[in-house]
C-alpha positions in Angstrom: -23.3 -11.5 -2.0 -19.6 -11.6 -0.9 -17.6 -8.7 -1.4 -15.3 -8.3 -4.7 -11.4 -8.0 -2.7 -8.2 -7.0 -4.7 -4.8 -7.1 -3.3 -2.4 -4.5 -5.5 1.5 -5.2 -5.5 3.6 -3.1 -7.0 7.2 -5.0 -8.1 10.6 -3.7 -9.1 13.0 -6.7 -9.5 11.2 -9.6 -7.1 12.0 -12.6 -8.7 12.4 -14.3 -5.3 10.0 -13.3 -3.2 7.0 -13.0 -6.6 5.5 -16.3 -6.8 5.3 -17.2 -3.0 3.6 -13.9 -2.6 1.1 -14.4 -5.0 0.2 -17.7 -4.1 0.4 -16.6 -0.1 -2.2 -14.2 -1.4 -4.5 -16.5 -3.1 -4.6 -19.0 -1.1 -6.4 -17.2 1.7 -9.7 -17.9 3.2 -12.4 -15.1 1.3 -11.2 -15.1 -2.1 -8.8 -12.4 -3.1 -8.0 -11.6 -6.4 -4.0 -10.2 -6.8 -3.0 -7.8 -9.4 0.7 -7.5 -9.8 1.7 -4.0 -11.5 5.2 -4.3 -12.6 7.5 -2.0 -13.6 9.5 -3.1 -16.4 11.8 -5.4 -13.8 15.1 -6.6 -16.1 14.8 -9.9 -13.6 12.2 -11.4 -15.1 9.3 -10.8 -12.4 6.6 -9.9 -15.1 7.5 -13.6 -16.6 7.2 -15.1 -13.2 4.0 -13.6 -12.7 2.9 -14.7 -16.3 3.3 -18.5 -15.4 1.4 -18.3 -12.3 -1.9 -17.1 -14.1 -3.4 -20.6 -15.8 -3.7 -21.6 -12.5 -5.0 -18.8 -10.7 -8.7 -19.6 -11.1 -9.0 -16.2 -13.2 -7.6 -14.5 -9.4 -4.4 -13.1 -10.9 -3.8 -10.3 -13.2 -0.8 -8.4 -14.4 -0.2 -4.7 -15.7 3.2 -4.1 -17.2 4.8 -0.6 -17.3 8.0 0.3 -19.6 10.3 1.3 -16.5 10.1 2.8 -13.1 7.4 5.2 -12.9 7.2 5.6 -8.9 5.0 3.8 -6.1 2.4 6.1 -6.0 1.9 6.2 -9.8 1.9 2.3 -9.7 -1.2 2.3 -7.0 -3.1 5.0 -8.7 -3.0 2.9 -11.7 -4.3 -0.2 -9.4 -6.9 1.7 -8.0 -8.2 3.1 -11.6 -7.6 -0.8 -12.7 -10.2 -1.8 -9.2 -12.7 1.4 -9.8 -12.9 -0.1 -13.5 -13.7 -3.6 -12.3 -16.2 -2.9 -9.4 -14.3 -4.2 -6.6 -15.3 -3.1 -3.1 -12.5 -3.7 -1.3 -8.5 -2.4 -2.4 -5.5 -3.6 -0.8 -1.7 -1.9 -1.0 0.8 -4.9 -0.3 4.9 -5.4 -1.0 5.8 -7.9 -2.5 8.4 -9.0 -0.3 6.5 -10.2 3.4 7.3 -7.6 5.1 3.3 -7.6 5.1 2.4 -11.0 6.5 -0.8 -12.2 4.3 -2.4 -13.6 7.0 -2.8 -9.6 8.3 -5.0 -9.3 5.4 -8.4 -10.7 7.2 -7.6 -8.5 9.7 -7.0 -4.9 7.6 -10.5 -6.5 6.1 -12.3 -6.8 9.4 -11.3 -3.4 10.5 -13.6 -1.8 7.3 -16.4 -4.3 8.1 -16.5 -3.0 11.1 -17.0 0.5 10.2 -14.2 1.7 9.2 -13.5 3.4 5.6 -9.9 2.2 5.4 -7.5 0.3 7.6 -3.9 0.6 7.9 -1.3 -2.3 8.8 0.4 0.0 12.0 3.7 -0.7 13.2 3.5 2.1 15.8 0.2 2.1 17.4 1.2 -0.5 19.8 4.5 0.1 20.4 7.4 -0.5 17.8 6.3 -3.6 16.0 9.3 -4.0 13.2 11.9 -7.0 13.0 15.3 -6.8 11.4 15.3 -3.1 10.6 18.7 -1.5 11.6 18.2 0.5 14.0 18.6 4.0 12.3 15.9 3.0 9.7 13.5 2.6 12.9 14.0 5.6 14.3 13.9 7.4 11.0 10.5 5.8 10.4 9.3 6.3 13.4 10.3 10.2 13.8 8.8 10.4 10.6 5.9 9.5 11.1 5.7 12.0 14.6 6.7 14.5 12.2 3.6 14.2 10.0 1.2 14.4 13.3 2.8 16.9 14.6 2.8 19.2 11.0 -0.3 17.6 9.5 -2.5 17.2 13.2 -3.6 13.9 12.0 -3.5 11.0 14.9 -2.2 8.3 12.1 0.6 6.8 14.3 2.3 5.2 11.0 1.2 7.2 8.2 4.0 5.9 6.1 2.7 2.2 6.3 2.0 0.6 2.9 0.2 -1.9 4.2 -3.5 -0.5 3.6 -7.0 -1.5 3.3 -9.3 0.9 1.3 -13.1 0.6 0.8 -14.2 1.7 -2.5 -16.0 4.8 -1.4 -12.4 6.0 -0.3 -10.8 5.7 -4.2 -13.9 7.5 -5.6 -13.5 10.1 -3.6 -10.1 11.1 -4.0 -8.8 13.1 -7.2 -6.0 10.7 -8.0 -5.1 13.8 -10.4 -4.4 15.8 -7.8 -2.0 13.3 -5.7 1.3 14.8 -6.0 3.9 12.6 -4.0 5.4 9.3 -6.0 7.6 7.7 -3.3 6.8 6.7 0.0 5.5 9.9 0.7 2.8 8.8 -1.3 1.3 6.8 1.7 1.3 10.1 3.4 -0.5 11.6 1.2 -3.4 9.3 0.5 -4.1 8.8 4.8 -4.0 12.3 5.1 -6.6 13.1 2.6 -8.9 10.4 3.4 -9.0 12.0 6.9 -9.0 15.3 5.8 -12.2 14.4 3.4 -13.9 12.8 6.6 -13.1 9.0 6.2 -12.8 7.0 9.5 -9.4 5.5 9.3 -8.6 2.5 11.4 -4.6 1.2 12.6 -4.8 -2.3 13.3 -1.4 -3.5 14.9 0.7 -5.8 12.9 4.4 -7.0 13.0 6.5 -5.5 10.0 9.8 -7.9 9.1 12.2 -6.6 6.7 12.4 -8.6 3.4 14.7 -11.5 3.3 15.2 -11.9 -0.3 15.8 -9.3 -2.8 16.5 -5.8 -2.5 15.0 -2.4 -0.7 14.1 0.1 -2.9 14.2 3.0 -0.4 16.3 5.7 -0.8 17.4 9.1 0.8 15.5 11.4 -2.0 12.3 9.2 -1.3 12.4 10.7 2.1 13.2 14.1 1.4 10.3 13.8 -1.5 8.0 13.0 1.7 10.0 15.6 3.8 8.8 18.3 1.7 5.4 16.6 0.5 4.2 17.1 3.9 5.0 20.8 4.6 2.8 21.1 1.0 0.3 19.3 2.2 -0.1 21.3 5.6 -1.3 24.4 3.4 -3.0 22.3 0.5 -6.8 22.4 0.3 -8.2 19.2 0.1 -11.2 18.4 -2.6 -13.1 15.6 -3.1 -13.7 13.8 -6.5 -17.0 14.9 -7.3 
């Protein structure tokens, strides 16, 4: 019986890059299903996304939310959204391919092959990003030192949000209890899947920064993470029973 696959993107203004990335999605080989959580974009995403659905096979779905609530909160809601549905396989994608759909088999493979989740890594083989300027690299990539180094996790890019989870993963973690909305969210959720004892696999991939639309990072999104972390070195860590 093949496996039930859902591939969650979260968009804030991505008129340009929404459609392709849906139908990059679902046109790949194993039948994933693509649920767009969108939060209240003034572009006109949502309405994009709305057109695309009569001829999505029943693959696409859409959750609107009245304004920017935060990435984190966005996935939480798509994981609640898969738990709901019986899906076996969740997948955290951008909208804007700096995630190249055709890594998706591959963050897949990883978890069939024994893994609980699988990360997109632009680290664990060297530096693996195009187009970033040059201080964004190295910010990312300190960061992510930083969190092995405080955290003693070996997740060589724990801020990735390209991310395979199996289902056993969501139940497990209290999504009450994740605290970090921003990219520091992505911390967050690795180190707790490792910290509950999830195998976590990095499977190298090549990160290129968006060419249409606009990045949504910001300074207080890092020093949300910043901060996050130190938390999360004294935190205990309890599973969803």
């Amino acid at each position: 019986m093949m496996k039930k696959k859902l591939v969650i993107i979260p968009t804030y203004n991505e008129i340009e890059n929404v459609r392709n990335i849906i139908r990059a999605v679902l046109g790949l080989e194993g039948s994933y299903d693509v649920l767009i959580i969108d939060d209240g974009s003034p572009d006109g995403t949502a309405a994009a996304v709305r057109e695309l659905i009569p001829e999505s096979d029943g693959r696409l779905f859409l959750v609107e939310r009245s304004g920017k609530l935060g990435l984190g909160t966005a996935y939480i809601a798509g994981f609640r959204w898969a738990l709901e549905r019986d899906y076996d396989y969740v997948f955290e994608m951008d909208a804007d391919f700096s995630h190249d759909p055709a890594d998706v088999p591959r963050l897949l493979a990883a978890c069939e092959d024994g893994a609980d989740m699988s990360v997109g890594s632009r680290y664990c083989n060297g530096v693996s990003v195009v187009n970033w300027p040059l201080g964004r690299i190295l910010m990312s990539y300190c960061a992510s030192i930083f969190v092995r180094k405080t955290l003693h996790v070996k997740i060589f890019d724990s801020t990735a949000g390209f991310v395979c989870y199996s289902r056993k993963v969501l139940e497990t973690i209290d999504f009450d209890k994740v605290e970090m909305k921003g990219y520091g969210f992505q911390i967050e959720m690795k180190y707790t899947a490792v910290r509950l004892g999830f195998k976590l696999a990095e499977v190298p991939v090549i990160f290129i920064n968006r060419q249409e639309g606009t990045s949504k990072m910001s300074s207080s999104i890092f020093g949300e993470a910043f901060w996050g972390v130190i938390r999360l070195r004294f935190r205990k860590i309890v599973a969803n029973l």
